[in-house]
C-alpha positions in Angstrom: -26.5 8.3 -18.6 -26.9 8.4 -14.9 -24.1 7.8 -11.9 -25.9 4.4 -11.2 -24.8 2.8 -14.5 -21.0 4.3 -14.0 -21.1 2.4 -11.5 -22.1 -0.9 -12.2 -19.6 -0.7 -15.5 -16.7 -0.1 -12.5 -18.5 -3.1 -10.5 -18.0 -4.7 -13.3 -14.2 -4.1 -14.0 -13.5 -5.2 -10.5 -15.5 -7.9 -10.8 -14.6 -9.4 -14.2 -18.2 -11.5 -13.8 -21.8 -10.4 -14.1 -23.3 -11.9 -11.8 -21.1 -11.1 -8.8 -20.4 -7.4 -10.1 -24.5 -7.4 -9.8 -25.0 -9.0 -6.4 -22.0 -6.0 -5.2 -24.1 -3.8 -6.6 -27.6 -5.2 -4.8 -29.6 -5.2 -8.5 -30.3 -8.7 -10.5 -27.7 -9.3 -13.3 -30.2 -8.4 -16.0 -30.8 -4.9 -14.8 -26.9 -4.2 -14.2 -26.5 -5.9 -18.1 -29.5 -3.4 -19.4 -27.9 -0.4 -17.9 -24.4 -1.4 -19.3 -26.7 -1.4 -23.2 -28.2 1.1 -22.4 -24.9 2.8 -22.0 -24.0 1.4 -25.3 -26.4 2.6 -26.9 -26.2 6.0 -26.1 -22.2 6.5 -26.9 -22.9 4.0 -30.2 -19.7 2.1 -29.5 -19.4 -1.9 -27.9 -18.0 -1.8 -24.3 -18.3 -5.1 -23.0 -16.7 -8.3 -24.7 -19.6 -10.7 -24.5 -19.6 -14.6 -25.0 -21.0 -16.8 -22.4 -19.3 -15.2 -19.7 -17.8 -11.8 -19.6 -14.3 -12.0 -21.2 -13.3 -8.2 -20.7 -13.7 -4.6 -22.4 -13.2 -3.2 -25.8 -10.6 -0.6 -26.6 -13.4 1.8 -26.5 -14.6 0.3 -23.1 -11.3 1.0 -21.4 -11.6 4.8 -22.4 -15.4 4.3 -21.4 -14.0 2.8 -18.0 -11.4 5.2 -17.3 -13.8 8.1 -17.9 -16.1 6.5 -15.3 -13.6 6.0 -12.6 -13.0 9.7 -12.9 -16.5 11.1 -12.7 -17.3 9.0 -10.1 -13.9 10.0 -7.9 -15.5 13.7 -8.8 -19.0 12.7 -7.6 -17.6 11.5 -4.4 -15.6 14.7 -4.3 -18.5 16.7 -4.3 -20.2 14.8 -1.7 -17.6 15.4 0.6 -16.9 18.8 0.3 -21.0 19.1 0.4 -21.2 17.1 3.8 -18.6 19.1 5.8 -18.0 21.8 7.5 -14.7 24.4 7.5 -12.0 21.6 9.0 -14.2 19.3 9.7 -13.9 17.2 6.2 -16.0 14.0 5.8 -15.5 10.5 4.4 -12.9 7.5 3.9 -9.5 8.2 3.0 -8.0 4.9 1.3 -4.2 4.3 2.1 -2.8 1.4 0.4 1.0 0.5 2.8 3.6 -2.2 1.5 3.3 -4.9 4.3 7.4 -3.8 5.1 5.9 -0.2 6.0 2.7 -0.8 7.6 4.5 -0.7 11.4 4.3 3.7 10.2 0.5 3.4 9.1 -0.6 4.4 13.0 1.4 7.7 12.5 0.4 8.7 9.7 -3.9 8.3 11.0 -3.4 9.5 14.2 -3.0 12.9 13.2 -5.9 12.6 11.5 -8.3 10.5 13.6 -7.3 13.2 16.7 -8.0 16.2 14.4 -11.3 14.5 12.5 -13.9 13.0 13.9 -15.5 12.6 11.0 -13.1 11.1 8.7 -12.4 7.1 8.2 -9.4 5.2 7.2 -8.8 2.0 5.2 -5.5 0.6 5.3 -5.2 -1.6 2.6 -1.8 -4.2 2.5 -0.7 -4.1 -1.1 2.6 -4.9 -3.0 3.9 -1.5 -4.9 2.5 -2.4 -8.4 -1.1 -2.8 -6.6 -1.0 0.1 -4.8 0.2 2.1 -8.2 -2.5 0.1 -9.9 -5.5 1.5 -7.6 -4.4 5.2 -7.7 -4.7 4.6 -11.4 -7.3 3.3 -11.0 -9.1 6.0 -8.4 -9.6 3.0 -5.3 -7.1 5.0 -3.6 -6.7 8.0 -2.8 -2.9 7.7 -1.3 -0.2 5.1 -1.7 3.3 4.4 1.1 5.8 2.6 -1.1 9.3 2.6 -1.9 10.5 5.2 -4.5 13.6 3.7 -5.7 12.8 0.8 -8.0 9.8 1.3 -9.9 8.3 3.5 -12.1 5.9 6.2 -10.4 3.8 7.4 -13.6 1.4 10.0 -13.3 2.0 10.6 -9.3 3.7 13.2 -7.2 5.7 12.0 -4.5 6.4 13.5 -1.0 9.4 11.6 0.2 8.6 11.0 4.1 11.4 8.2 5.7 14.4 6.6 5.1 14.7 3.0 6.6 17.7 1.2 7.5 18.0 -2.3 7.5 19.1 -3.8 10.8 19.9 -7.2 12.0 17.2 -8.7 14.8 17.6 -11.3 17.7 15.4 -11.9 20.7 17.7 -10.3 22.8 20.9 -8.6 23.5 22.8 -12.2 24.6 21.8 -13.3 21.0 25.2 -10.7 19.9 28.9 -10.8 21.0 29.2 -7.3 22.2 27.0 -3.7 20.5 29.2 -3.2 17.6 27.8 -3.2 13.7 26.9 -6.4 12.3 28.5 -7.4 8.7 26.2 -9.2 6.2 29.0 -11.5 5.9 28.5 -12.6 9.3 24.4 -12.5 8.7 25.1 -14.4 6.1 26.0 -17.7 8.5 23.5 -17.1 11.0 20.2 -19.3 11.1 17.6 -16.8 9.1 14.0 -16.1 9.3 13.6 -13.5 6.1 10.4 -12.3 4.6 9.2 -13.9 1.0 11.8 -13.8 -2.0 8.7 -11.7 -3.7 8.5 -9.4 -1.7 10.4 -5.8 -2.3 12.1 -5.7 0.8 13.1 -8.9 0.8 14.5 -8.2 -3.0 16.5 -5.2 -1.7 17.7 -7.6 0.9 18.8 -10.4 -1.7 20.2 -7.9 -3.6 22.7 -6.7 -0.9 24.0 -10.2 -0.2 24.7 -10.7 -3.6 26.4 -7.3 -4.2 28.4 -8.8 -1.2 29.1 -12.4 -2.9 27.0 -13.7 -0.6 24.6 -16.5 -0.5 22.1 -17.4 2.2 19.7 -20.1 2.5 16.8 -18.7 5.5 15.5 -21.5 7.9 12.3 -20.2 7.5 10.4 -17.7 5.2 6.6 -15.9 5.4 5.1 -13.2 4.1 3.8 -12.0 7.3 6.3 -9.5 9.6 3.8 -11.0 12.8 4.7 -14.3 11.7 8.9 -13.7 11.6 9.0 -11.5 14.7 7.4 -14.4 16.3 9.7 -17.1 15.0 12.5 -14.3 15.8 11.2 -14.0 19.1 10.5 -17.9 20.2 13.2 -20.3 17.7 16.6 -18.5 18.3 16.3 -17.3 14.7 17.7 -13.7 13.3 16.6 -12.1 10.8 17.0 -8.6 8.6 14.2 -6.1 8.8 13.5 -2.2 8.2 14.6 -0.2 11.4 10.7 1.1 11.7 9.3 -2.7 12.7 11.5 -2.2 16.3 9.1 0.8 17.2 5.7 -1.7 16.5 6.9 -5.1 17.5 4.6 -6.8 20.1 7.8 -6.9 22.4 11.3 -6.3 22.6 13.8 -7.3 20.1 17.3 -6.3 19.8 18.9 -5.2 17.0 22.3 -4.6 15.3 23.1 -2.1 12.1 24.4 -3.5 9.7 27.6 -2.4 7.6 27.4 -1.1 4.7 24.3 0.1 5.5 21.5 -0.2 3.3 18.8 2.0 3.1 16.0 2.7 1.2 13.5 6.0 0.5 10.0 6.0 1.1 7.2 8.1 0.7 3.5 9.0 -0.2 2.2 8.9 -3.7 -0.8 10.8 -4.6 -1.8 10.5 -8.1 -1.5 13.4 -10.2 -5.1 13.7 -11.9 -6.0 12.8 -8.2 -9.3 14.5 -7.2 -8.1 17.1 -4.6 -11.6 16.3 -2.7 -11.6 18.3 0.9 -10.9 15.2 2.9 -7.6 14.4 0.7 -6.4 18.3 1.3 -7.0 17.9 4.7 -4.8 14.7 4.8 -2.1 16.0 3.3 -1.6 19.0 5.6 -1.6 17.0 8.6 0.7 14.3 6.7 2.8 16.9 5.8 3.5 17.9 9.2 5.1 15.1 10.4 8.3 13.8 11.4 8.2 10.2 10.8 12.3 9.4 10.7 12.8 11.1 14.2 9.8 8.9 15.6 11.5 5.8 13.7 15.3 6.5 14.2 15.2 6.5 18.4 15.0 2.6 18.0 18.2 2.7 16.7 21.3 1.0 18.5 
């Protein structure tokens, strides 16, 4: 069995189709369907689920699969810790961010990108389930997500902000003086809120309600350029984490809001993780920061 066919069987699971799990993997679909026989073969069991198109994997080929995810994340391991030199580590480190806390992704690469010349980031936008999903699955190697309302299965958690939900306007004449907003008085403004599936938006929704309160937003999106803009041009409010004020292209003003709601958030790295030297070195610098003072100056 050789890394090659590993890796078309992954190609394959991402893919759920021959042919394009082939072209991503730059051999003709009958090769990458020999090697995955071949692998069949060897082991004696059926992997693949064939009819005239690829309808998924056996029970055996999940265990097959998750077997190959994991000597792969160990091959790549090695090849990293082979390429670099003491503090000097080498590769792609894969961060998946909730789009609510991507405004904190530049702090937590900078360290890094100052300290490594030789290390690369992907920032990957992903909901919480996805990002869970793909350090299952080893196409992550760390996750920034909330930590209060789903299940965290097989990761360790480093707890790194809290964020507290403010109430925006383009500007300070947009509020009758610089007290605390209530979400009763939110509640009757004209609203721009992010989309009802989101999770911030949920916690959100789920204050109004605790409140007895209804709202009905003017506009909705699932993009945070998208609602600072309409917050910033239409005369619309809306309700955001505290941490978009430090990233927003321009100034908004902004009100607490009473009671407060907040939320915890922090890194997840996947227990079985490989602990290659580029993910060690990530952490340390990660570890060292202090990303609620940096976030909490924008406060009113």
């Amino acid at each position: 069995m050789f890394i090659r066919q590993l890796n078309y069987l992954v190609a394959l699971a991402r893919e759920k189709h021959f042919g394009r799990a082939a072209q991503a993997c730059h051999v003709s679909q009958p090769a990458l369907s020999g090697a995955i026989r071949s692998i069949e073969e060897e082991l004696g069991i059926v992997i693949v689920q064939r009819g005239r198109r690829f309808e998924g994997f056996t029970q055996d080929g999940e265990r097959v699969l998750a077997w190959a995810r994991r000597v792969l994340a160990d091959c790549e391991g090695l090849r990293q810790d082979a390429r670099a030199d003491e503090g000097d580590p080498v590769g792609t480190l894969r961060l998946g961010v909730i789009p609510a806390a991507l405004p904190l992704a530049p702090l937590l690469t900078q360290r890094c990108l100052a300290r490594f010349p030789r290390m690369r980031h992907e920032i990957h936008t992903l909901s919480a389930q996805e990002i869970q999903r793909k350090l299952d699955t080893f196409e992550l190697d760390l996750g920034l997500s909330y930590l209060d309302d789903q299940p965290l299965a097989a990761c360790s958690v480093r707890t790194v902000f809290r964020e507290r939900y403010v109430l925006v306007a383009a500007g300070e004449g947009s509020f009758d003086g610089d007290q605390p907003m209530s979400w009763e008085a939110a509640a009757h403004l004209p609203l721009c809120l992010l989309a009802a599936k989101m999770q911030c938006r949920q916690g959100i929704d789920a204050m109004f309600q605790r409140q007895g309160l209804a709202v009905e937003p003017r506009v909705e999106t699932d993009s945070l350029t998208a609602l600072c803009a309409h917050v910033r041009h239409s005369g619309l409010f809306s309700i955001l984490p505290h941490s978009v004020l430090c990233q927003a292209d321009g100034p908004l003003a902004a009100r607490v809001l009473v009671p407060e709601l907040s939320r915890e958030m922090g890194l997840l790295v996947r227990d079985e993780a490989v602990r290659s030297p580029l993910l060690a070195a990530a952490l340390r610098e990660l570890e060292s920061l202090n990303l609620q003072g940096w976030a909490d100056r924008v406060l009113p």
